[in-house]
KEGURO-796078 format. One record per residue (C-alpha): residue number from 1; residue in one letter; chain; x, y, z. Coordinates in Angstrom, 2 decimals, decimal comma. Each point is the difference from the previous one (the first is absolute). Layout:
[NUM; 'A'; 'A'; [X; Y; Z]]
...
REM end
This chain:
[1; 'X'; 'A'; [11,10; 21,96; 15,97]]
[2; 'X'; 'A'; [1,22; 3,67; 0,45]]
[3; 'X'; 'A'; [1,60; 1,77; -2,65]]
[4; 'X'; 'A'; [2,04; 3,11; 0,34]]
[5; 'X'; 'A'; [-1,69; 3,70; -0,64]]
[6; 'X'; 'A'; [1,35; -0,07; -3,33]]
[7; 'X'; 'A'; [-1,81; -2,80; -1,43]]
[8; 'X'; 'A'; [2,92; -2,17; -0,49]]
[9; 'X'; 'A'; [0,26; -3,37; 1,73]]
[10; 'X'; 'A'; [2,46; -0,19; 2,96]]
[11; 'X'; 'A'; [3,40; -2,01; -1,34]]
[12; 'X'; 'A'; [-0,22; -1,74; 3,10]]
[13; 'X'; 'A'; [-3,47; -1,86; -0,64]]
[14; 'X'; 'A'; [-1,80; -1,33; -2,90]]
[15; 'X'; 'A'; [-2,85; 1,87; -1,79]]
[16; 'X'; 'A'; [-3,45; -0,70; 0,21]]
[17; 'X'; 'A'; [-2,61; -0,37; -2,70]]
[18; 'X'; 'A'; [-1,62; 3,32; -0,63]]
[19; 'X'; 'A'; [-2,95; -1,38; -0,57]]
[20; 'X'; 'A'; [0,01; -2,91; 2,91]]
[21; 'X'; 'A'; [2,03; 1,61; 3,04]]
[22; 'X'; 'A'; [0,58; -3,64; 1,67]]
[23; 'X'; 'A'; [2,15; -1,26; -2,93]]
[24; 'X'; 'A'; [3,76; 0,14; 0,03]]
[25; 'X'; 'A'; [1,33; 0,12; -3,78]]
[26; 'X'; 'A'; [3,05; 0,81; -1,51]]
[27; 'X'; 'A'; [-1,90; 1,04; -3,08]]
[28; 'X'; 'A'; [-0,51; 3,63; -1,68]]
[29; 'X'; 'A'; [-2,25; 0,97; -2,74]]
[30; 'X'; 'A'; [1,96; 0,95; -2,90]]
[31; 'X'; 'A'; [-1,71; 2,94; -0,28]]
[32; 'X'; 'A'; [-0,80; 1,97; 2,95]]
[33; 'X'; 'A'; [2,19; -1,72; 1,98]]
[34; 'X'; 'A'; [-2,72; -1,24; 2,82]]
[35; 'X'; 'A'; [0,95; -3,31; 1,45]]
[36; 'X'; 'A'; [-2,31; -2,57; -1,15]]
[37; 'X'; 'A'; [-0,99; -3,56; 0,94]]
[38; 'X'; 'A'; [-0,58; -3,19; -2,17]]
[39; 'X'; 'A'; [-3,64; 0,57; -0,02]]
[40; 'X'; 'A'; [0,35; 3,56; -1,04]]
[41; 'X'; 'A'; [2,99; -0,96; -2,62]]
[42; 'X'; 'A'; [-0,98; 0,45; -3,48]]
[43; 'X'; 'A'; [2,62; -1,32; -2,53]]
[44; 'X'; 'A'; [0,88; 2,82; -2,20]]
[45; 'X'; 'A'; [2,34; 0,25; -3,04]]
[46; 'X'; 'A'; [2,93; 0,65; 2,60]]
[47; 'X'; 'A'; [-0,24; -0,94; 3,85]]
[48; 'X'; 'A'; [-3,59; 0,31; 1,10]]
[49; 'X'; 'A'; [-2,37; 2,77; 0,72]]
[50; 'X'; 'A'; [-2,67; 0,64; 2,45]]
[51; 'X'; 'A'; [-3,60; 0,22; -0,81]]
[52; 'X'; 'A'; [-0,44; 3,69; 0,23]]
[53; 'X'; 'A'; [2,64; -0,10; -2,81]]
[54; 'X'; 'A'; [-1,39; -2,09; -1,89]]
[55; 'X'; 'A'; [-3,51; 2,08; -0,31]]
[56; 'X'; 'A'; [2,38; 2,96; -0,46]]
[57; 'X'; 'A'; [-1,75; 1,05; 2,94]]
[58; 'X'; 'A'; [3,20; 1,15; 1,85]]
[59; 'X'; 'A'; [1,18; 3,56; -1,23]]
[60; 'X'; 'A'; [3,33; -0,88; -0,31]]
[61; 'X'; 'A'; [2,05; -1,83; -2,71]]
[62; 'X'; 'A'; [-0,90; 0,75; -3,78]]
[63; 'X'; 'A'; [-3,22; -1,86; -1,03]]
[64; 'X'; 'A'; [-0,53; -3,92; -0,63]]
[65; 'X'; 'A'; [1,36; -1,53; -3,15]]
[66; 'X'; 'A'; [-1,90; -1,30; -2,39]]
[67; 'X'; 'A'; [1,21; -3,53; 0,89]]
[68; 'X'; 'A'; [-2,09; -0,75; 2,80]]
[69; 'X'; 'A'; [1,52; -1,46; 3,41]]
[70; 'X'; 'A'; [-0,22; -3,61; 0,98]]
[71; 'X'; 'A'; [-0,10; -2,16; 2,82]]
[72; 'X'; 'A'; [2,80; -1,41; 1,32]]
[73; 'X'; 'A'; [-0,77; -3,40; -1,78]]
[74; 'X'; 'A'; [-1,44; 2,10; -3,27]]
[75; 'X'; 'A'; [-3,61; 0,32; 0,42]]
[76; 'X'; 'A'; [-2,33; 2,57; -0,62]]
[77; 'X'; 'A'; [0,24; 2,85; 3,24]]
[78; 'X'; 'A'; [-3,62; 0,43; 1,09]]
[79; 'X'; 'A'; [-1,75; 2,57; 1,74]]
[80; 'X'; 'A'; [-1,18; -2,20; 2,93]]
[81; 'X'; 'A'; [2,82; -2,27; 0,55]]
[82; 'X'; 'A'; [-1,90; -2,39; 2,23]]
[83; 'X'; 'A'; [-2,78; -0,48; -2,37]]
[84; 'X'; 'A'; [0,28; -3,74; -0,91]]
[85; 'X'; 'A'; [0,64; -0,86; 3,97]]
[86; 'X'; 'A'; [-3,49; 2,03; 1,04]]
[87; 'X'; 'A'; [-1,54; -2,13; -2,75]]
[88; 'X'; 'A'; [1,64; -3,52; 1,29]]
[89; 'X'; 'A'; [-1,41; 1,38; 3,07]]
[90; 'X'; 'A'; [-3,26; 0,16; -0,63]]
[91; 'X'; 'A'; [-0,22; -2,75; -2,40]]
[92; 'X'; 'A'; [0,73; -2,35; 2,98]]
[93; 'X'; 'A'; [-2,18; 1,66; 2,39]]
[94; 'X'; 'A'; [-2,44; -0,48; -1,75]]
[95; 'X'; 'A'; [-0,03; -3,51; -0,53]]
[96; 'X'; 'A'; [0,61; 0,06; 3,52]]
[97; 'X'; 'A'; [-3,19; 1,15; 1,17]]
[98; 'X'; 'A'; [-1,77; -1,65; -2,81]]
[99; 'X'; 'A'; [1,56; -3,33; 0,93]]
[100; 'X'; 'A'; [-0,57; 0,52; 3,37]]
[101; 'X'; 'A'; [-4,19; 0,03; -0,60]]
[102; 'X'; 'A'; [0,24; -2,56; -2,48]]
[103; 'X'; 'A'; [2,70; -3,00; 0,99]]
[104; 'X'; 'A'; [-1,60; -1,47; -3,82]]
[105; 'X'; 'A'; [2,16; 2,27; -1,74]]
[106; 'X'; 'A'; [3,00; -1,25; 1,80]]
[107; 'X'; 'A'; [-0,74; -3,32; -0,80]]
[108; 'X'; 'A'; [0,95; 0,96; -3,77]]
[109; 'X'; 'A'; [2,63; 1,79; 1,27]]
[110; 'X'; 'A'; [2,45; -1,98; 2,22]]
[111; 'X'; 'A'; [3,01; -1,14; -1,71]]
[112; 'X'; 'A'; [-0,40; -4,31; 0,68]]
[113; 'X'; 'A'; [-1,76; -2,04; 2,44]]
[114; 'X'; 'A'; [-2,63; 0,44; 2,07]]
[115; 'X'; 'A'; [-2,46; 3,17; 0,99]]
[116; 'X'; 'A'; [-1,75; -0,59; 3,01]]
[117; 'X'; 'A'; [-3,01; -0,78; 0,21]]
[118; 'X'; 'A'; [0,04; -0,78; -4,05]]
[119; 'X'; 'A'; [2,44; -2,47; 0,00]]
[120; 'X'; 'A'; [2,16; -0,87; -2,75]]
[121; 'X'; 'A'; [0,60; 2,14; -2,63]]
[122; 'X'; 'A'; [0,57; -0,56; -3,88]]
[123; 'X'; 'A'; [2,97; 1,74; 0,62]]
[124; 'X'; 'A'; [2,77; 0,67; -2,98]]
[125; 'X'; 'A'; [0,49; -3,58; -0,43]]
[126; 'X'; 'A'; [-3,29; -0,24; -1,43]]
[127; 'X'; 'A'; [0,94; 3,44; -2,21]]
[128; 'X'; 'A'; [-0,92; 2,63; 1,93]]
[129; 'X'; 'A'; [3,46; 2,10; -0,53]]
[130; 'X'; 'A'; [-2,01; 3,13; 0,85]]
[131; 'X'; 'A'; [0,65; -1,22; 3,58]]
[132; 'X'; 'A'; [3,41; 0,72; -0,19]]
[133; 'X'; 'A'; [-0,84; 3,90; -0,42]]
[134; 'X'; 'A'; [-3,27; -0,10; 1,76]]
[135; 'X'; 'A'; [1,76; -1,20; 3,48]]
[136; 'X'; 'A'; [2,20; 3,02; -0,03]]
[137; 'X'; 'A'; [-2,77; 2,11; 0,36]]
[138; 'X'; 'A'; [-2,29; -2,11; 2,58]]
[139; 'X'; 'A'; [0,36; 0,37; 4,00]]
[140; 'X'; 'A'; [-2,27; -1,21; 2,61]]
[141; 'X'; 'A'; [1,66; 0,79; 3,30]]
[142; 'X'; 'A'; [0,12; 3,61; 1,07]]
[143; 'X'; 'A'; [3,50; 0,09; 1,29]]
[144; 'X'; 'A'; [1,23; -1,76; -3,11]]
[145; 'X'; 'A'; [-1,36; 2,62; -2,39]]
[146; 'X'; 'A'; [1,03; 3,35; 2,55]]
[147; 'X'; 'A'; [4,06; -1,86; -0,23]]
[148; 'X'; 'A'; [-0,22; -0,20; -3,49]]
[149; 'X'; 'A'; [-1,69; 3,17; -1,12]]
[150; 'X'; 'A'; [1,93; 2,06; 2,74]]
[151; 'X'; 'A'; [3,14; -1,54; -1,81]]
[152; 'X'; 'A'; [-1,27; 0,60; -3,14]]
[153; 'X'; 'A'; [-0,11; 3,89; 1,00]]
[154; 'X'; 'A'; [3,35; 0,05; 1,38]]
[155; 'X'; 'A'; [2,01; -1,68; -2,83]]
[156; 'X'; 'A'; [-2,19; 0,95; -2,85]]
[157; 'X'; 'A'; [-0,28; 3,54; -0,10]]
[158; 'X'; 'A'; [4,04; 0,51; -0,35]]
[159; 'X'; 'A'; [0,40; -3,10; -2,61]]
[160; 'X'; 'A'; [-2,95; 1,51; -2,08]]
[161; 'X'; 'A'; [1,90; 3,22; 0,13]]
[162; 'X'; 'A'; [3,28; -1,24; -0,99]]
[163; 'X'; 'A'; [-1,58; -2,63; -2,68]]
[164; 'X'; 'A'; [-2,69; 1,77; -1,48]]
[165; 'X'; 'A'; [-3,50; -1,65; -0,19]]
[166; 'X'; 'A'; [-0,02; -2,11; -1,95]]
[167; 'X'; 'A'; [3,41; -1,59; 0,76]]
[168; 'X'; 'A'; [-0,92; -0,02; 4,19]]
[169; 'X'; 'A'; [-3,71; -2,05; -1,50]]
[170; 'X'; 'A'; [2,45; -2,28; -1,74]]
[171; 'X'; 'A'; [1,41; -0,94; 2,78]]
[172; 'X'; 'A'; [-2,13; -0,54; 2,40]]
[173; 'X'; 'A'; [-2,75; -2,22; -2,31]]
[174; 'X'; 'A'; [2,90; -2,23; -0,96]]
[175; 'X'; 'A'; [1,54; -0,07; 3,17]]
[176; 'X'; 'A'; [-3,55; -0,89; 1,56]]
[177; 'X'; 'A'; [-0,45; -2,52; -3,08]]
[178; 'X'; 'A'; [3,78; -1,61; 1,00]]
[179; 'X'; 'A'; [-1,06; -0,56; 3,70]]
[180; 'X'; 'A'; [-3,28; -1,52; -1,09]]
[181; 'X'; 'A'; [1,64; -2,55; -2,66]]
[182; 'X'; 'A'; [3,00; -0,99; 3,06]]
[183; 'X'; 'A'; [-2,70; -0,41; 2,36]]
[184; 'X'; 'A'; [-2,32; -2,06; -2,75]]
[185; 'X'; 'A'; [3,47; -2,12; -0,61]]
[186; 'X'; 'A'; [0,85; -0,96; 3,86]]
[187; 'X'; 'A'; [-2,73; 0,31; 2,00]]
[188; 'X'; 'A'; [-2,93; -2,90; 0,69]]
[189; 'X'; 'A'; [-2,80; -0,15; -2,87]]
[190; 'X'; 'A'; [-2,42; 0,58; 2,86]]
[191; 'X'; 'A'; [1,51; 2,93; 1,86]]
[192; 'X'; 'A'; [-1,48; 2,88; -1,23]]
[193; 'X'; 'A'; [1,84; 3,62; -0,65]]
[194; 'X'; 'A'; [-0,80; 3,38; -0,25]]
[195; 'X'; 'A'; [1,51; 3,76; 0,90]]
[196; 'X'; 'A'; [2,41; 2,30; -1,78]]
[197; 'X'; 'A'; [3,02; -0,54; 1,92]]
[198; 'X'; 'A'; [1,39; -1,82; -2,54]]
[199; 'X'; 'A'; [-0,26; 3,49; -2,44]]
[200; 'X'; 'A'; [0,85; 2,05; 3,64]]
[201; 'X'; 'A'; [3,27; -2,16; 0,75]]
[202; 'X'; 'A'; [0,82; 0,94; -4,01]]
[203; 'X'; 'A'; [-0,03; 3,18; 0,17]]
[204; 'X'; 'A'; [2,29; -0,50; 3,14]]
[205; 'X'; 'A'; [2,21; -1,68; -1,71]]
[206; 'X'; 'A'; [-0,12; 2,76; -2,89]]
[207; 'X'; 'A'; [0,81; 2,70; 2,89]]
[208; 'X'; 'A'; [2,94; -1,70; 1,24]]
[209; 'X'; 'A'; [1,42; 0,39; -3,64]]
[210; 'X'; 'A'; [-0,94; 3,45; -0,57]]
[211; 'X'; 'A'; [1,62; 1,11; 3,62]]
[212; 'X'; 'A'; [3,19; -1,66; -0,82]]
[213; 'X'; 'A'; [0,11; 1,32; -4,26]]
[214; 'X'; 'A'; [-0,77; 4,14; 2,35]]
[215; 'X'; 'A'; [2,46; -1,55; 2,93]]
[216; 'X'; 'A'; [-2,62; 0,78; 2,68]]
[217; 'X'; 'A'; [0,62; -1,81; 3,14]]
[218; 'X'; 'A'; [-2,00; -3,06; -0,34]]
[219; 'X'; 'A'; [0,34; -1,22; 3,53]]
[220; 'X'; 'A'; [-3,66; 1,27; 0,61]]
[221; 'X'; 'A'; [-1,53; -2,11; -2,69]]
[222; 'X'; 'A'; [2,33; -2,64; 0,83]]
[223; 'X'; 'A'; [-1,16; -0,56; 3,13]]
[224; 'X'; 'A'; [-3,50; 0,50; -0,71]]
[225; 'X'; 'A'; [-0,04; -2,91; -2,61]]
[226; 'X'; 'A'; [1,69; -2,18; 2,88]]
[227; 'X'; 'A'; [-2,23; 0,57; 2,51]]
[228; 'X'; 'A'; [-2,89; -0,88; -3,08]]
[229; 'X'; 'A'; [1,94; -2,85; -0,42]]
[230; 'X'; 'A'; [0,21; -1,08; 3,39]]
[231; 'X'; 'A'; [-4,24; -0,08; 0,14]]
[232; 'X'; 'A'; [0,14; -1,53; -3,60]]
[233; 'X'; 'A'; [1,91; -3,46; 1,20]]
[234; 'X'; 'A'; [-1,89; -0,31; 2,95]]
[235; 'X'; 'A'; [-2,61; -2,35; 0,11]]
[236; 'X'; 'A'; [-1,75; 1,45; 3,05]]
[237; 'X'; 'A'; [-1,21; 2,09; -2,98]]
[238; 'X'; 'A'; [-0,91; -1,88; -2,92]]
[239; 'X'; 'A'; [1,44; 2,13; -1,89]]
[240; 'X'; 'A'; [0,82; -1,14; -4,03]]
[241; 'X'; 'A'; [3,74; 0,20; 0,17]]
[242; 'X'; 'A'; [-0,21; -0,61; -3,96]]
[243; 'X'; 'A'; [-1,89; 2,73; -0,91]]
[244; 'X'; 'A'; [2,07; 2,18; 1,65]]
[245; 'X'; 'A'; [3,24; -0,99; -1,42]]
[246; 'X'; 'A'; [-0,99; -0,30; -3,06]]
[247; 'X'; 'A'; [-1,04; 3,41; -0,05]]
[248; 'X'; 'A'; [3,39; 0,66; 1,24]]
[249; 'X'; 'A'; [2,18; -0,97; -2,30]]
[250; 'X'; 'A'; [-2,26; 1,16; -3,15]]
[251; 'X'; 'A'; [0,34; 3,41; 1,98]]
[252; 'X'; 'A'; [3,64; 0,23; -0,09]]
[253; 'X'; 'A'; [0,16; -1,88; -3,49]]
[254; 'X'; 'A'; [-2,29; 2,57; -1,37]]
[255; 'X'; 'A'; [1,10; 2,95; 2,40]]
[256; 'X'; 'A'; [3,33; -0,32; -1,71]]
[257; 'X'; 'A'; [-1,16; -0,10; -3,10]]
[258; 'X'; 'A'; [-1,48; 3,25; 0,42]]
[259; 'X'; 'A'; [2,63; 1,93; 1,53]]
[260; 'X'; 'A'; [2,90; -1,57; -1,74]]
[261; 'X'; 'A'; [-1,12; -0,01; -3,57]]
[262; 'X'; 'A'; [2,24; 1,60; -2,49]]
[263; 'X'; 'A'; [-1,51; 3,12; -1,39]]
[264; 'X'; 'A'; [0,49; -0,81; -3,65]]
[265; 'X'; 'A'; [-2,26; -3,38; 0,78]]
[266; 'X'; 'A'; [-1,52; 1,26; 3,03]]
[267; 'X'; 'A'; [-4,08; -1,35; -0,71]]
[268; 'X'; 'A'; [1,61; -3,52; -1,87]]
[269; 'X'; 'A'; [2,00; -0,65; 3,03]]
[270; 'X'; 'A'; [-2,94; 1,38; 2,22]]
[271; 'X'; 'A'; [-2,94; -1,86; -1,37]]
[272; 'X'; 'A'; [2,17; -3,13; -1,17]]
[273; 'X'; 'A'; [0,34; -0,77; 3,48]]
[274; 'X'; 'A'; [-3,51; 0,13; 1,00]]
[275; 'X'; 'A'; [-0,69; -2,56; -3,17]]
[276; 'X'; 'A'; [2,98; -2,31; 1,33]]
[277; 'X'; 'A'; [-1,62; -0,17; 3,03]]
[278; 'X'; 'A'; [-3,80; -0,04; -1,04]]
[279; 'X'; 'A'; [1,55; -3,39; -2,18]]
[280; 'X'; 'A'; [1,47; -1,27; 3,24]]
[281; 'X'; 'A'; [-3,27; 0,71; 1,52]]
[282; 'X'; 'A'; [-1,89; -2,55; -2,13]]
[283; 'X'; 'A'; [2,59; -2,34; -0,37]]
[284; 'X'; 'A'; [-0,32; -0,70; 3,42]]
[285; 'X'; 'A'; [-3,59; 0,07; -0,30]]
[286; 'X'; 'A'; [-0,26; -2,62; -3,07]]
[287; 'X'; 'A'; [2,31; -1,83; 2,11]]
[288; 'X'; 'A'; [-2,13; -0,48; 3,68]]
[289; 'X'; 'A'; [-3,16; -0,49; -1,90]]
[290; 'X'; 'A'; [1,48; -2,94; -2,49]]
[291; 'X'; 'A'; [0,83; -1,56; 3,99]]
[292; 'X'; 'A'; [-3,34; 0,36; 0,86]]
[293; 'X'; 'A'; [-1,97; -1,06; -3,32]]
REM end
């Protein structure tokens, strides 16, 4: 988007991102001024400042206080803000390819059921609750794992940003762990389960909060998240509609948490929801295995 010779945006459009020219915001840096996105937003002590700021790398503005910036949701601001997400990303890639040599290691994998050509597995009936976490991170079919890690890319680097690390890995491992335990509750003892899109359709559930707490125009992710829900219900697919809304709703549940915390009881609030949920997680675990014991 053009700006005028003078640096300052034209009244009759709306500013892009210094740092990410294709992103409309309405958003300024409280110190130098530079329009700035939700991925470049760093929560400061009043209004937010860019990243440059933060390092007191920008030559203007007096120097950094000694109370250092935040996140939007409080966390730590990092030097590489996509950290956690590169590591998610590799984490599953590998088990990917490792998986992919070895269908054995699946077998111990798989949330329930069966794992062709192993057959039945102990599954977490039989106490194996390490499948609940393990299935987030196991994929077998190519396209599956390119949707999921492709989405993983798009949505996490911005909610990493605006969370801070170890909020954003909050949220996706319980949001992973919440589609596992629906999908353990509803589905048939010998169907089995695996992906991340249970911990992918959380953290779109935590976008959607975090565009509406900035008042971004959500009808992008909106419609994104109905066409993924459109390929989610249908059964040409056989696709695990449970994992994916119950990754959902922890999203938002925890997405609001984070953003909506008051600042006096920011980490209680924060962190308070991720236990509420983590108990709902294995309550509904106790309560599918005591119906199949």
């Amino acid at each position: 988007m053009e700006q005028p010779a003078s640096g300052a945006p034209d009244a009759q459009s709306v500013p892009s991102c210094y740092r990410h020219p294709g992103r409309e915001t309405g958003v300024r840096c409280t110190r130098c001024e530079r329009p700035i996105c939700p991925e470049c937003m760093i929560s400061a002590s009043v209004g937010f400042q860019c990243p440059e700021c933060v390092r007191g790398g920008s030559g203007s503005g007096p120097a950094p206080s000694a109370s250092r910036p935040r996140t939007l949701a409080g966390g730590t601001v990092a030097a590489d803000p996509r950290l956690v997400t590169k590591v998610l990303l590799l984490v599953n890639l590998v088990v990917f390819f490792v998986g992919r040599s070895s269908e054995a290691l699946l077998d111990h994998m798989v949330l329930v059921g069966e794992w062709p050509p192993y057959g039945p597995t102990q599954g977490v009936a039989e106490g194996e609750w390490y499948r609940l976490l393990t299935s987030v991170f196991a994929h077998y079919e190519i396209w599956h794992i390119a949707f999921n890690m492709l989405s993983l890319w798009w949505l996490g680097g911005p909610l990493e940003a605006a969370l801070g690390r170890a909020r954003y890995l909050a949220l996706y491992l319980v949001s992973g762990l919440a589609g596992s335990a629906l999908a353990y509750l509803l589905t048939s003892p010998y169907t089995s389960t695996l992906g991340a899109s249970g911990a992918i359709f959380g953290l779109f559930g935590a976008t959607a909060v975090l565009m509406r707490r900035l008042r971004y125009d959500m009808r992008p992710v909106i419609a994104l998240l109905a066409i993924n829900m459109i390929f989610t219900f249908n059964p040409a697919f056989n696709i695990s509609w449970q994992a994916h809304i119950g990754g959902l709703v922890a999203g938002v549940v925890i997405g609001y948490a984070m953003v909506h915390a008051p600042r006096e009881r920011r980490a209680l609030v924060q962190y308070g929801t991720c236990a509420l949920v983590l108990v709902i997680v294995v309550g509904m675990t106790i309560l599918r295995t005591l119906q199949l014991t």
